[in-house]
C-alpha positions as CSV (number, residue, x, y, z in Angstrom):
1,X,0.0,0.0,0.0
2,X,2.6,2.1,0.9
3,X,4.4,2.0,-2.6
4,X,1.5,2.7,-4.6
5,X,0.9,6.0,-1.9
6,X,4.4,6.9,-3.2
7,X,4.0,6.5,-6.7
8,X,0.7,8.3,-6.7
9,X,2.4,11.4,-4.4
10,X,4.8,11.1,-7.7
11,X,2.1,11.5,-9.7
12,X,0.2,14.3,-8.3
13,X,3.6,16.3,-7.9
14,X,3.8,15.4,-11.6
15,X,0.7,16.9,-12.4
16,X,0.8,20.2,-10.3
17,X,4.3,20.7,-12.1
18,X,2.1,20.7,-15.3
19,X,-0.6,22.9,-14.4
20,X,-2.8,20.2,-14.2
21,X,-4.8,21.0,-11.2
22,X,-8.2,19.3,-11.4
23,X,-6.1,15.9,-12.0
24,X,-4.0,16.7,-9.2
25,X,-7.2,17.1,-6.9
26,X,-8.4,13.7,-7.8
27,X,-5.1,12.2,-7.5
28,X,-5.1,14.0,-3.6
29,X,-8.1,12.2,-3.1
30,X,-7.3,9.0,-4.2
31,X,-4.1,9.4,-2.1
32,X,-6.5,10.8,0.9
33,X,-8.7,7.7,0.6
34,X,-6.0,4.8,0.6
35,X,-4.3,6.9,3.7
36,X,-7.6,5.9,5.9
37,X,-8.3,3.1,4.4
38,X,-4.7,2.1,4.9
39,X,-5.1,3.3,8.6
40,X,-8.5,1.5,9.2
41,X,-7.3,-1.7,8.1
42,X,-4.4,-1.8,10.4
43,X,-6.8,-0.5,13.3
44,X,-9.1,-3.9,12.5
45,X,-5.9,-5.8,12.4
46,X,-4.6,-4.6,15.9
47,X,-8.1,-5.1,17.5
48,X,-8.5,-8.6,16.3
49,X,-4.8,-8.8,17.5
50,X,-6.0,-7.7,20.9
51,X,-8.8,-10.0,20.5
52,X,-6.9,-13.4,20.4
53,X,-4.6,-12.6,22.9
């Protein structure tokens, strides 16, 4: 997950360098989105953690 963060923080810097800025805001997003997704899914994984032990 992390990598394809990276590549799309590439991207968007990509983008704003070419005056592209309504791509850029959809790349932000996308980028915005797998962050809490990202950061939700380790939050289930740590509670069912807590849960077996």
């Amino acid at each position: 997950m992390d990598e394809i963060i990276e590549d799309l923080q590439r991207i968007l810097s990509a983008l704003d360098d070419a005056g592209q800025s309504m791509a850029a805001i959809k790349v932000a997003e996308a980028i915005d989105f797998l962050e809490r997704d990202g950061a939700i899914l380790q939050a289930n994984q740590d509670a069912k953690s807590d849960n077996e032990n």
